[in-house]
BATORLUM-890877 format. One record per residue: residue in one letter; x, z, y of N, C-alpha, C, CB in turn. Coordinates in Angstrom, 1 decimal. Glycine has a CB too. Example, Ala and Ser with C-alpha at 12.3 -4.5 7.8 and 13.67 -1.06 7.14 Angstrom:
<pts>
A | 13.2 | 7.8 | -5.7 | 12.3 | 7.8 | -4.5 | 13.2 | 7.8 | -3.3 | 11.3 | 9.0 | -4.5
S | 12.8 | 7.1 | -2.2 | 13.7 | 7.1 | -1.1 | 12.9 | 7.9 | 0.0 | 14.1 | 5.7 | -0.6
</pts>
This chain:
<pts>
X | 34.4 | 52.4 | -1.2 | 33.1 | 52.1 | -0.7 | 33.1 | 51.4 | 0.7 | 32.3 | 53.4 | -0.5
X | 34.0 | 52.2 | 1.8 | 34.3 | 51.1 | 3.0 | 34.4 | 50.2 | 3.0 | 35.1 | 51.0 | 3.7
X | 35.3 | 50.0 | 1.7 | 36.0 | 48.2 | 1.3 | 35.3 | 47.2 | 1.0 | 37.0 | 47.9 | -0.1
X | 34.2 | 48.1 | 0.2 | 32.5 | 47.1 | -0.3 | 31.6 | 46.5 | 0.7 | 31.3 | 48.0 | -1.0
X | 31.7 | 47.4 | 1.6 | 30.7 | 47.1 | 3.2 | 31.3 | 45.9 | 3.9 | 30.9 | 48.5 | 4.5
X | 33.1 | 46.3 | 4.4 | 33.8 | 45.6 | 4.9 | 33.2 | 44.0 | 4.2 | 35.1 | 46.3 | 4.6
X | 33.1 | 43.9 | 2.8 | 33.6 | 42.7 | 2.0 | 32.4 | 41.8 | 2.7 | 33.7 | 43.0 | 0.1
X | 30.8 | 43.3 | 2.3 | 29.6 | 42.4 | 2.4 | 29.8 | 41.6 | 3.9 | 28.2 | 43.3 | 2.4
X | 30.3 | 42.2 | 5.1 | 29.7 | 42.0 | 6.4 | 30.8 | 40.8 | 6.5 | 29.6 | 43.4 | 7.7
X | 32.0 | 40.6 | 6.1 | 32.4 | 39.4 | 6.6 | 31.6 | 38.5 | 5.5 | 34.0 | 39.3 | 6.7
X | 31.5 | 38.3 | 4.3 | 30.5 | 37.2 | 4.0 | 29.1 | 37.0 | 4.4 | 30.4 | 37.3 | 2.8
X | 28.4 | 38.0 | 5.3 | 27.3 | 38.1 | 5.6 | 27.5 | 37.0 | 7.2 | 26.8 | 39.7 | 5.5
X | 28.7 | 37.5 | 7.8 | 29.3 | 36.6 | 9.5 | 29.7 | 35.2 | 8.8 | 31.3 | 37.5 | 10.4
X | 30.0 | 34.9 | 7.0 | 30.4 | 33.5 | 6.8 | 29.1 | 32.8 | 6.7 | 31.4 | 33.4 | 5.4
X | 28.6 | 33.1 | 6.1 | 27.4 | 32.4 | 5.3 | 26.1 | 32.5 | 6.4 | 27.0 | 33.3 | 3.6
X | 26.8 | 33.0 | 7.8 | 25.3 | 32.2 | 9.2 | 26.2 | 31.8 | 9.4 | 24.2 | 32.9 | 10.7
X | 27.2 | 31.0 | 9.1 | 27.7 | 30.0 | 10.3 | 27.3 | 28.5 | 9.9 | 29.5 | 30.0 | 10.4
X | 27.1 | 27.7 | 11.4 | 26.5 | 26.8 | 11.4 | 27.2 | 25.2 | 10.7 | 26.0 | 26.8 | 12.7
X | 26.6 | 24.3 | 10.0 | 27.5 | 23.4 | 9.0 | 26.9 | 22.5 | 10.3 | 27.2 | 22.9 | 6.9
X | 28.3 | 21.3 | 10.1 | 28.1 | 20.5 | 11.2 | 28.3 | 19.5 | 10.2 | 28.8 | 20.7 | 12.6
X | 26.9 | 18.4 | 11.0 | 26.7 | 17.5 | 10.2 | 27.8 | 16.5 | 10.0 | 25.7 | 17.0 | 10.5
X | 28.0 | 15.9 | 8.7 | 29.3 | 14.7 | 8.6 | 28.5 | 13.6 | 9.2 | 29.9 | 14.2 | 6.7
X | 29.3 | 12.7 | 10.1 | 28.9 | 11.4 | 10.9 | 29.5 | 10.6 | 10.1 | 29.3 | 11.3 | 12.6
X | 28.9 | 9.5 | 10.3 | 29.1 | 8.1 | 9.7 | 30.6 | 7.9 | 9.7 | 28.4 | 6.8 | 10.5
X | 31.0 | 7.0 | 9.1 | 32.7 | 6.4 | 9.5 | 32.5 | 5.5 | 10.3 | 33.6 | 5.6 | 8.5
X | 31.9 | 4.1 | 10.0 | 31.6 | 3.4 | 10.6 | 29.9 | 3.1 | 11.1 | 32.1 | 2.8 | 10.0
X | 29.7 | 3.7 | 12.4 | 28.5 | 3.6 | 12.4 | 27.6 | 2.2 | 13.0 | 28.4 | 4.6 | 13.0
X | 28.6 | 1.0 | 13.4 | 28.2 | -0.3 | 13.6 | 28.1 | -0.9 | 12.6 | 29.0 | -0.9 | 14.4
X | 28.9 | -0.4 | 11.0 | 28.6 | -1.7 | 9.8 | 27.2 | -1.1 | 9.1 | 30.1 | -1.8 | 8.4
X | 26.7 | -0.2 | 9.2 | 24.7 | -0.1 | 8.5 | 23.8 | -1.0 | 9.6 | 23.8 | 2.2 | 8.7
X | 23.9 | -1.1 | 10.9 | 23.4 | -1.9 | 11.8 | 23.4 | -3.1 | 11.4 | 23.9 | -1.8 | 13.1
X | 24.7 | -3.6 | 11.2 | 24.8 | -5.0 | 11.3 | 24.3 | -5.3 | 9.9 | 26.3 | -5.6 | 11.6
X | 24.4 | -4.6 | 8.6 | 23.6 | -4.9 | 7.5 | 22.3 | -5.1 | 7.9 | 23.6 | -4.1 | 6.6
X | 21.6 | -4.2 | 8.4 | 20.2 | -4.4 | 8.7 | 20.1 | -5.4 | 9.3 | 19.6 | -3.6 | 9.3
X | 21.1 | -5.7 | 10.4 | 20.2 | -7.1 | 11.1 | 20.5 | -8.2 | 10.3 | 20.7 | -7.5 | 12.7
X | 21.5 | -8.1 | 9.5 | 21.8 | -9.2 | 8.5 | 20.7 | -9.7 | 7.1 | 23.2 | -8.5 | 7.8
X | 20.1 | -8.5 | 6.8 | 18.9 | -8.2 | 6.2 | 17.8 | -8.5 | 6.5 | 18.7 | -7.3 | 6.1
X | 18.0 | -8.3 | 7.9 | 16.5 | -8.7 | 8.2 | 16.5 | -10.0 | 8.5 | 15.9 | -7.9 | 9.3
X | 17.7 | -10.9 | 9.2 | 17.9 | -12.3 | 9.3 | 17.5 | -12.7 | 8.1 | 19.2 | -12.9 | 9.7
X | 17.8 | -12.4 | 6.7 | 18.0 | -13.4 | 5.7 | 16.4 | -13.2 | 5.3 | 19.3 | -13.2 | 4.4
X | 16.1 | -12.2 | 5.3 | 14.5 | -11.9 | 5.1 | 13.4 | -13.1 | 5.8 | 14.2 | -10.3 | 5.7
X | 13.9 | -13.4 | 6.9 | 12.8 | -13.9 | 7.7 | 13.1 | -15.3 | 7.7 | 12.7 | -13.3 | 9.0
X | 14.8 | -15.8 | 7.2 | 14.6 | -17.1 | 6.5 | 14.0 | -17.6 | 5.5 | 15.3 | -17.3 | 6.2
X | 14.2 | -16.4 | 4.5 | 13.8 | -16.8 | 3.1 | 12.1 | -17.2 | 3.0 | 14.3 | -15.6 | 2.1
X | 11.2 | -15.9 | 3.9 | 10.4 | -16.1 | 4.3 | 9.7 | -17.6 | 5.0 | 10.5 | -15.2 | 4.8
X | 10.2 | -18.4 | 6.0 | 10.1 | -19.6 | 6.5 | 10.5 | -20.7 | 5.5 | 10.9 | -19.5 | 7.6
X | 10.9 | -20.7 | 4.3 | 11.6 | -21.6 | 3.6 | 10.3 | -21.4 | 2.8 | 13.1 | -21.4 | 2.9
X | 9.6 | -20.8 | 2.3 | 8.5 | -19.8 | 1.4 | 7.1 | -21.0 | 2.3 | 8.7 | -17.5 | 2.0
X | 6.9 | -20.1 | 3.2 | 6.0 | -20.3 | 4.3 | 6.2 | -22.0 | 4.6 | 6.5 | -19.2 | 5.8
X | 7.4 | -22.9 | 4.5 | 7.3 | -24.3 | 4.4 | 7.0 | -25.2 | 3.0 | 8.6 | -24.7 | 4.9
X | 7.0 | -23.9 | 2.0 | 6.9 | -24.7 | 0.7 | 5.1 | -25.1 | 0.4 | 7.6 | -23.8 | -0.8
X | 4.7 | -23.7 | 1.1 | 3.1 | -23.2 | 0.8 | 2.8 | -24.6 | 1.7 | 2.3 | -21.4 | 1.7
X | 3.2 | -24.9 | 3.1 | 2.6 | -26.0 | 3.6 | 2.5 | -27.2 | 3.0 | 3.1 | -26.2 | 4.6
X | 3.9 | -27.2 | 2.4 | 4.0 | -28.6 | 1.7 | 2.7 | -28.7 | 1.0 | 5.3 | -28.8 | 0.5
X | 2.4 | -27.7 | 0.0 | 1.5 | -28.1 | -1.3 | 0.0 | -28.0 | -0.4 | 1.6 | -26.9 | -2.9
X | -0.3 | -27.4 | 0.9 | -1.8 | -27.2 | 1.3 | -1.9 | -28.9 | 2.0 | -2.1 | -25.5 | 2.7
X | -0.4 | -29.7 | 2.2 | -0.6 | -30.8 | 3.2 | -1.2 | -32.0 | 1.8 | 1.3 | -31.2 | 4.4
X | -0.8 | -31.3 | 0.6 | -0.8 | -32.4 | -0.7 | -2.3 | -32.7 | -0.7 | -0.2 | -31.6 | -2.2
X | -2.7 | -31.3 | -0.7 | -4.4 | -31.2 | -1.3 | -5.4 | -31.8 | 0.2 | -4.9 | -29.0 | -1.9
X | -5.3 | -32.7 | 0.2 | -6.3 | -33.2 | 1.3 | -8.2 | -33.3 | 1.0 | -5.7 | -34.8 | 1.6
X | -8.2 | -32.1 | -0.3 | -9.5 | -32.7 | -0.6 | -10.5 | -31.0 | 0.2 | -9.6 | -33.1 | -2.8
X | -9.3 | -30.3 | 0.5 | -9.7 | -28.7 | 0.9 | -9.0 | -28.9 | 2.4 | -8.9 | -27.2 | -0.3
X | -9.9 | -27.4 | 3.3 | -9.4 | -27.6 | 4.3 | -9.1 | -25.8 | 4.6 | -10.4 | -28.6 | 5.2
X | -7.8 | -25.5 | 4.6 | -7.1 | -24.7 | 4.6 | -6.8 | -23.6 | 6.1 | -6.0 | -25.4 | 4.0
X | -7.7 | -22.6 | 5.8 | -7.1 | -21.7 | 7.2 | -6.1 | -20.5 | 7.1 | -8.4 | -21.0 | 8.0
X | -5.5 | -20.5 | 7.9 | -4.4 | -19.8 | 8.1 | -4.6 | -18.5 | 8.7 | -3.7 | -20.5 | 9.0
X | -4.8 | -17.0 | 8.0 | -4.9 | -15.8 | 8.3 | -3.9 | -15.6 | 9.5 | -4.7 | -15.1 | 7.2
X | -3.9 | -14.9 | 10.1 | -2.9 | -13.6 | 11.1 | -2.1 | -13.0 | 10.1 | -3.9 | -12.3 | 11.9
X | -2.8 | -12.5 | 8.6 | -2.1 | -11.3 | 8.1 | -1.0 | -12.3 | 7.0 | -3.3 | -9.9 | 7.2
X | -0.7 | -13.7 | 6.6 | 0.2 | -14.6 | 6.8 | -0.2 | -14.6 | 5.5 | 1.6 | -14.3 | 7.5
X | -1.4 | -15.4 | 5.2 | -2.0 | -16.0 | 4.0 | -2.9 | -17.3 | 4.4 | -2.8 | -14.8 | 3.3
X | -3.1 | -18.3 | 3.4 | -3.9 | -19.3 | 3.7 | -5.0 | -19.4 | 3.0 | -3.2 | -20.3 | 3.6
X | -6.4 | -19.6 | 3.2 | -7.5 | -19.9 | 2.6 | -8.5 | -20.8 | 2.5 | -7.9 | -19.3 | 2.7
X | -9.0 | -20.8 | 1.7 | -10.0 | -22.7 | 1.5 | -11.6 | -22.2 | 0.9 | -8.9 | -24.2 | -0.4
X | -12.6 | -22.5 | 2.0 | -13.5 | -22.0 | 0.9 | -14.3 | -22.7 | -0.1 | -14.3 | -21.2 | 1.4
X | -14.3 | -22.1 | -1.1 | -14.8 | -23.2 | -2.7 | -17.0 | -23.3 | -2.0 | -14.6 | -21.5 | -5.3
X | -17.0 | -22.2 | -1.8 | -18.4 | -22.3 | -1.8 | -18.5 | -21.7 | -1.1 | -19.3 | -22.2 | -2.7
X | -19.5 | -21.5 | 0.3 | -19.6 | -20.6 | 1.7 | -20.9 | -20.8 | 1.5 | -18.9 | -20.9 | 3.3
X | -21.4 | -19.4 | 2.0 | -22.6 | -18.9 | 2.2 | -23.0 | -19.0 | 3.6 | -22.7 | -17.7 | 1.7
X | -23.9 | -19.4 | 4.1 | -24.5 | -19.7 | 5.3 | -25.2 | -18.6 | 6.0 | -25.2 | -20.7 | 5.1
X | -25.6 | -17.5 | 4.7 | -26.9 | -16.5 | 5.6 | -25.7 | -15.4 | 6.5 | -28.3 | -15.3 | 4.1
X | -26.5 | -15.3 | 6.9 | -26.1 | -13.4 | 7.7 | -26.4 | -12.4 | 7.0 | -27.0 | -12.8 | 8.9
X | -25.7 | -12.4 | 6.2 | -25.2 | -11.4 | 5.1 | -23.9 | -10.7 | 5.3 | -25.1 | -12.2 | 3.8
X | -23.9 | -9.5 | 4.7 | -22.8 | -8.5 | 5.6 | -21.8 | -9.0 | 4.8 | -23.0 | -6.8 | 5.6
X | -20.1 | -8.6 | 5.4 | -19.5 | -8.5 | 4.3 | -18.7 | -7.1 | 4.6 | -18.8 | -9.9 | 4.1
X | -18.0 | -7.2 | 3.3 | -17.1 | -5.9 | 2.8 | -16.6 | -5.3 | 4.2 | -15.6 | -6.3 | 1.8
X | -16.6 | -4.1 | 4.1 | -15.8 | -2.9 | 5.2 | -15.0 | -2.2 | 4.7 | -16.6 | -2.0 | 5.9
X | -14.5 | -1.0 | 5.1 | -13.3 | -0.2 | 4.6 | -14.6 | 0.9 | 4.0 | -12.0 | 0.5 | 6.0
X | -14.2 | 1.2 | 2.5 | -15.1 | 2.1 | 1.9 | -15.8 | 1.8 | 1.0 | -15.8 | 2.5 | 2.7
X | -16.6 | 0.0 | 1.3 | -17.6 | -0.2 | 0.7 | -16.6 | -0.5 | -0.9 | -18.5 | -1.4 | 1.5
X | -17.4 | -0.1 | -2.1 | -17.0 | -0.7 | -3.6 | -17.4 | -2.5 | -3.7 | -18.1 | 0.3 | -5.0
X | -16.7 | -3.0 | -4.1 | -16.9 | -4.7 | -3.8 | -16.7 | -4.9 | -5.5 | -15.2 | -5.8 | -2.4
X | -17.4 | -5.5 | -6.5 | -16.9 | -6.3 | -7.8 | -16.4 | -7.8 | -7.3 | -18.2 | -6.4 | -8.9
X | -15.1 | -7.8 | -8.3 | -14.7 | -9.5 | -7.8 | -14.5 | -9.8 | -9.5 | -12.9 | -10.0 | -6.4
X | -14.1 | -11.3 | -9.5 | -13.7 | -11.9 | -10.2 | -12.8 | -12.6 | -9.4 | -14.4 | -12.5 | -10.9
X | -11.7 | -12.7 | -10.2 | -10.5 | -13.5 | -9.3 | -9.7 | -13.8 | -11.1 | -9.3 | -12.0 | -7.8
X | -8.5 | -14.9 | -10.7 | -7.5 | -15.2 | -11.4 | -6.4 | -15.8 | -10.1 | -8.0 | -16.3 | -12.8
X | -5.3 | -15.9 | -10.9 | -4.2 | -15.7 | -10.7 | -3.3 | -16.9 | -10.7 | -3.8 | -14.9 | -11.5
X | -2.5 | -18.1 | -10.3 | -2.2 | -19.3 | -10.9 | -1.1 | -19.3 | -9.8 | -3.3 | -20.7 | -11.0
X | 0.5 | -20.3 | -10.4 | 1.2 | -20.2 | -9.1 | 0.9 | -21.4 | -8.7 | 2.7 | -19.9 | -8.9
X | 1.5 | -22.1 | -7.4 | 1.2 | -23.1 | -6.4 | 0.7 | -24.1 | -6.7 | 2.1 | -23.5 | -5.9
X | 1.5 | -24.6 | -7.8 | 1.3 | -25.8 | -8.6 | -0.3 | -25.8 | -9.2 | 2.4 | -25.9 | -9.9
X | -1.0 | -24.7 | -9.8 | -2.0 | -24.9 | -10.5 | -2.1 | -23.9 | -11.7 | -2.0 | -26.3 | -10.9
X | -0.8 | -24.1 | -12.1 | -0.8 | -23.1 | -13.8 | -1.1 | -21.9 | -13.6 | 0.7 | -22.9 | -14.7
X | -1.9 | -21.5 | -14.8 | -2.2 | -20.4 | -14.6 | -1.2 | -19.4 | -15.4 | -3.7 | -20.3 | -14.8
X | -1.5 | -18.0 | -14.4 | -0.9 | -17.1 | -14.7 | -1.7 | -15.8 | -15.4 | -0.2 | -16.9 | -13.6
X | -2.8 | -15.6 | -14.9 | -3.8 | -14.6 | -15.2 | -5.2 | -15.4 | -15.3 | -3.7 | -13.5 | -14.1
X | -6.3 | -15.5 | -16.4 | -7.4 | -16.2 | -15.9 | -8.3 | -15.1 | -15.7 | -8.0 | -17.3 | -16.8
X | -9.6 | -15.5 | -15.2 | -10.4 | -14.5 | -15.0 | -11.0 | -13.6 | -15.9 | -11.3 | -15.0 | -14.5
X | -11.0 | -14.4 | -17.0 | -11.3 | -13.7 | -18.7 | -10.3 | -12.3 | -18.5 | -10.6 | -14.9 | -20.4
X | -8.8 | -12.7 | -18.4 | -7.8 | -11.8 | -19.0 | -8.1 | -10.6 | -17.9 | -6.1 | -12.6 | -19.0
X | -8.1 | -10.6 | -16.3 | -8.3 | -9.9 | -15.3 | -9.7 | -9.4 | -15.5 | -8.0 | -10.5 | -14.0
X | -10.6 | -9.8 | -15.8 | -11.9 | -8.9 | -16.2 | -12.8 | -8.7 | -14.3 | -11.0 | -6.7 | -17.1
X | -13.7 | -8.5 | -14.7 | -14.3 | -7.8 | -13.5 | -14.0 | -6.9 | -12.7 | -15.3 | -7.5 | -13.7
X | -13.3 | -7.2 | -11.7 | -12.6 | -6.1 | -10.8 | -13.7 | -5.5 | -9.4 | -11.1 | -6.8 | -10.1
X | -13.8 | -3.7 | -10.1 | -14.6 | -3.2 | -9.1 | -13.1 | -2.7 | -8.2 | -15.9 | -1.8 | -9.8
X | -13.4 | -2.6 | -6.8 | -12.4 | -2.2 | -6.1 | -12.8 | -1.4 | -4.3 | -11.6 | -3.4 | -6.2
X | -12.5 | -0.5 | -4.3 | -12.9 | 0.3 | -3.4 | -12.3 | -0.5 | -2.0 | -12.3 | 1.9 | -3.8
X | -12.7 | -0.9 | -1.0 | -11.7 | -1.9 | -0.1 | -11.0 | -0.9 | 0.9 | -12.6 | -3.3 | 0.8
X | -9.5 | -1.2 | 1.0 | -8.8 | -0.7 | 1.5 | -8.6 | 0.9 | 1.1 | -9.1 | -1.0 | 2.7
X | -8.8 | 1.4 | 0.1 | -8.7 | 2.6 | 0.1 | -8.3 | 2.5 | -1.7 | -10.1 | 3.4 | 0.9
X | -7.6 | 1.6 | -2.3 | -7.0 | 1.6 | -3.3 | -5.9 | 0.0 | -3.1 | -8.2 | 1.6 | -4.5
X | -4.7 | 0.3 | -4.3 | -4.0 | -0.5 | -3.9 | -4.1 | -1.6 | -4.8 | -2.8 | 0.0 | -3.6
X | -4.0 | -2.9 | -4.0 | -4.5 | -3.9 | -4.7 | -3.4 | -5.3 | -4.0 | -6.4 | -4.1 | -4.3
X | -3.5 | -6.4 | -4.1 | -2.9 | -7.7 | -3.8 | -2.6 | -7.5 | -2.3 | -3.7 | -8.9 | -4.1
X | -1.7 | -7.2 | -1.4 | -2.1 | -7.3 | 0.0 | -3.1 | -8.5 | 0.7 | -0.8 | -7.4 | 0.7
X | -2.7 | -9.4 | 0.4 | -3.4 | -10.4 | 1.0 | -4.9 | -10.3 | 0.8 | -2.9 | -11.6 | 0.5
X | -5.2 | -9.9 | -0.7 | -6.5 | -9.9 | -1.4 | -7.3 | -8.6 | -0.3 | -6.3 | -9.4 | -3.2
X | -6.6 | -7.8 | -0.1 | -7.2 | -6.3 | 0.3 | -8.1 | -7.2 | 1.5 | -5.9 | -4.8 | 0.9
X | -7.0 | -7.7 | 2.4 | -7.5 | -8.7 | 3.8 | -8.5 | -9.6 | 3.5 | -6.3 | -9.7 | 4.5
X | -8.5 | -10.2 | 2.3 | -9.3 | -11.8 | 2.3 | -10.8 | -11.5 | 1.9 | -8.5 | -13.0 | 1.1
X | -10.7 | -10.1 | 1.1 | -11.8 | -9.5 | 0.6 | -13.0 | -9.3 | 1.7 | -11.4 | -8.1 | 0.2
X | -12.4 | -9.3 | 3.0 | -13.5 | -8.4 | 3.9 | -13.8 | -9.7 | 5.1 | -12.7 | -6.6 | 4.6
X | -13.1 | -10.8 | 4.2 | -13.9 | -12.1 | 5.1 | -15.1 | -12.8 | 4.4 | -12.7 | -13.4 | 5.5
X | -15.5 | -12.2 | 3.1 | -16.1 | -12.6 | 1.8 | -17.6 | -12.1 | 2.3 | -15.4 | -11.8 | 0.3
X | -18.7 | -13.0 | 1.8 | -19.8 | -12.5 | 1.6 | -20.3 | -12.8 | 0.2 | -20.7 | -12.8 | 2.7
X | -21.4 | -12.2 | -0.4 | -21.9 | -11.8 | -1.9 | -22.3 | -13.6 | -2.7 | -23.7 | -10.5 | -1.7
X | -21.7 | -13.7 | -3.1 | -21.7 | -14.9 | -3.9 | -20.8 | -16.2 | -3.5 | -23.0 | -15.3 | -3.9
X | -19.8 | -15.6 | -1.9 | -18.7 | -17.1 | -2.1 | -17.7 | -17.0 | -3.0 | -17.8 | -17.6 | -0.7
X | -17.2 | -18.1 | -3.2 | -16.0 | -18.5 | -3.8 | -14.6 | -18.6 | -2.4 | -16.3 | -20.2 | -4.8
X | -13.4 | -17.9 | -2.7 | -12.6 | -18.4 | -1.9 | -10.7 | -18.6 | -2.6 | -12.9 | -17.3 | -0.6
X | -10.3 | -19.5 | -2.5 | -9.0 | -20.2 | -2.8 | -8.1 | -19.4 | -2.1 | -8.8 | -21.7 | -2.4
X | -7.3 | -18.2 | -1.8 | -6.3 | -17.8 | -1.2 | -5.2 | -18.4 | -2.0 | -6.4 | -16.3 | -1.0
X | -4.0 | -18.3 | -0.6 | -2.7 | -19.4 | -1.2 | -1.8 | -17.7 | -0.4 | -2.4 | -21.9 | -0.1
X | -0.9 | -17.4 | -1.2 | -0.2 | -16.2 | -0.6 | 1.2 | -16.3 | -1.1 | -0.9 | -14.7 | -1.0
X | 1.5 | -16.0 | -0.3 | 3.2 | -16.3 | 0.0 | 3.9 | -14.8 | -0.6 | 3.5 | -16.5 | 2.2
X | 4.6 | -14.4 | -1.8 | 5.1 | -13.2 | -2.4 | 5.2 | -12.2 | -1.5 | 6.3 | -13.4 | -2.9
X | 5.3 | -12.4 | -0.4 | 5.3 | -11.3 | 0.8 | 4.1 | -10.8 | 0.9 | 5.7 | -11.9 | 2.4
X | 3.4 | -11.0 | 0.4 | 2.0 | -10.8 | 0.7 | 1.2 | -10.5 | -0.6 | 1.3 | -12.0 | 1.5
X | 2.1 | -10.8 | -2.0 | 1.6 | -10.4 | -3.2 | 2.3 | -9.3 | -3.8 | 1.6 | -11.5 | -4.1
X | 3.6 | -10.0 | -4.7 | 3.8 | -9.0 | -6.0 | 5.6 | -8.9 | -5.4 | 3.3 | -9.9 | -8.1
X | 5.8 | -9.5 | -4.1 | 7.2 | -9.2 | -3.6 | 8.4 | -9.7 | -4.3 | 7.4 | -7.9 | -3.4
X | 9.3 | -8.4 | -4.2 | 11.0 | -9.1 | -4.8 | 10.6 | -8.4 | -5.8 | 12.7 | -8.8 | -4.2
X | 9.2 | -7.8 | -6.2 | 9.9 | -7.3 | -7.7 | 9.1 | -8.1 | -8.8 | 9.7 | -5.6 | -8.1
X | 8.0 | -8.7 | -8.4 | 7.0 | -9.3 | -9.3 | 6.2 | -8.2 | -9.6 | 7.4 | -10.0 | -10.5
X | 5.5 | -8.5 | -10.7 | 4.3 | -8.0 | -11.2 | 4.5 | -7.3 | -12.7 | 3.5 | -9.2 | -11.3
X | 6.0 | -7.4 | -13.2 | 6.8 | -6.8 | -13.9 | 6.0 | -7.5 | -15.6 | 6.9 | -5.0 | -13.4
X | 5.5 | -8.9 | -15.6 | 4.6 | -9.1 | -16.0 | 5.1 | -11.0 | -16.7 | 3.5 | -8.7 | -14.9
X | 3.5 | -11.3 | -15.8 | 4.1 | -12.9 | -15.9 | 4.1 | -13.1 | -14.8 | 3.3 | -14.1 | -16.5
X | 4.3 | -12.5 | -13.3 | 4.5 | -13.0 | -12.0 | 5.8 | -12.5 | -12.2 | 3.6 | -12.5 | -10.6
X | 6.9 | -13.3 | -11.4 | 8.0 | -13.2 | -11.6 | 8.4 | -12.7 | -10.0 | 8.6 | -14.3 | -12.2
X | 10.0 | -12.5 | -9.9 | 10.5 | -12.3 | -8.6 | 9.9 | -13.2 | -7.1 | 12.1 | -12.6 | -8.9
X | 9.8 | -12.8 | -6.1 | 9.4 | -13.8 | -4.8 | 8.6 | -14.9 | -5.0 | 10.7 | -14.3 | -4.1
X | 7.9 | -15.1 | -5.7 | 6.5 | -15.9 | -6.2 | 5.5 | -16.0 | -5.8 | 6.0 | -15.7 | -7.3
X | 5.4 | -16.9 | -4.8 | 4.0 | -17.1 | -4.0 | 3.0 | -17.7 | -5.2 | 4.3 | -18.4 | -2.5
X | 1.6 | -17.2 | -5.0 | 0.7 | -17.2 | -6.2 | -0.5 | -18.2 | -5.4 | 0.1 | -15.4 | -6.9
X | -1.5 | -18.2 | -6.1 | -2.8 | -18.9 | -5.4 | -3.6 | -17.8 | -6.4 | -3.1 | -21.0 | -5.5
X | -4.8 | -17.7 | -5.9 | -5.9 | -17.1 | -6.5 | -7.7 | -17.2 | -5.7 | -5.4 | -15.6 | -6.6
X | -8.4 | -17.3 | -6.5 | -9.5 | -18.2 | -6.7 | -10.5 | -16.9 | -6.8 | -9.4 | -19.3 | -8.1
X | -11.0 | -16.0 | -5.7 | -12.3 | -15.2 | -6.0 | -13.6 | -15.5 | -5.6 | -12.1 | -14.0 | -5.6
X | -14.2 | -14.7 | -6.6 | -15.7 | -14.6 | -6.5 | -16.0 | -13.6 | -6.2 | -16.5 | -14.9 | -7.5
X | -16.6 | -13.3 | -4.8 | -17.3 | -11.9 | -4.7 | -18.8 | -12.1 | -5.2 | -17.4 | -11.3 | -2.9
X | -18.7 | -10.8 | -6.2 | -20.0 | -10.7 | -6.9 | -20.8 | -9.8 | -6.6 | -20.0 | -10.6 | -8.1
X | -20.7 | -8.5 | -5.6 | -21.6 | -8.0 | -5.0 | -20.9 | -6.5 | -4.5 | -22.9 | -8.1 | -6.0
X | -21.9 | -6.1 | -3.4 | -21.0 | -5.3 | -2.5 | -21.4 | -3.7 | -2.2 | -21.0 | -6.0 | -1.1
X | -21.7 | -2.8 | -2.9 | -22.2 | -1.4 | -2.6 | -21.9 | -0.3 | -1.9 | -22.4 | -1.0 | -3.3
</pts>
């Protein structure tokens, strides 16, 4: 019976002792990946970001503004009144399609259907979520978006493929 006690109390002194964490081997080669990562990222990005220019410098028939949130836009038809537009919360219906740079389409508006969408509080196109709430009720707007800002390195698992900057063409149809 002593021998049973004995047994518990040294496994009871093993099993609080404290595990010390294993440290890296090399803790300068994960750094230098990252910064290596993040260099090639922000090339690939600028090579991306020079192609979009090329095709907005082609189309001289539109006049193309340049977001902060690193998307470009053209508007088809602008509305002049003081009319509100989208906020965080409000339900917005759009029509939108889908085409890459060149023109071809990828999604048309038929196939994408009437999209009700809660703004900012469902997940949607990044760029789109942003461009939505520069929209008032009946424009048309041309966004030009750079894969960083769409369907990324993975695509759309679909007909948008890998790092594919897209263009897309919405109609806000009304805002509740």
């Amino acid at each position: 019976m002593k021998i049973r006690i004995l047994i518990f109390i040294c496994f009871l002194c093993l099993g609080c002792s404290k595990v010390e964490p294993r440290k890296p081997i090399n803790p300068k080669k994960s750094t230098t990946i990252l910064k290596e990562t993040i260099k090639e990222s922000i090339r690939l990005n600028t090579i991306e970001d020079d192609k979009i220019l090329n095709i907005i410098k082609l189309d001289s028939t539109k006049i193309y503004q340049v977001s902060p949130n690193g998307f470009w836009y053209t508007y088809i038809n602008k509305k002049e009144e003081n009319t509100p537009t989208p906020i965080t919360g409000d339900e917005v219906s759009i029509e939108y399609n889908i085409t890459d740079l060149q023109g071809g389409i990828i999604y048309t508006k038929e196939e994408l259907g009437l999209k009700n969408y809660k703004v900012d509080k469902e997940d949607f196109i990044s760029a789109l979520q942003t461009g939505i709430k520069l929209m008032k009720v009946g424009e048309t707007i041309t966004f030009v978006i750079p894969s960083y800002n769409a369907f990324g390195i993975s695509g759309d698992g679909n007909k948008i493929g890998i790092n594919q900057s897209i263009k897309s063409t919405v109609t806000l149809i009304n805002i509740k």
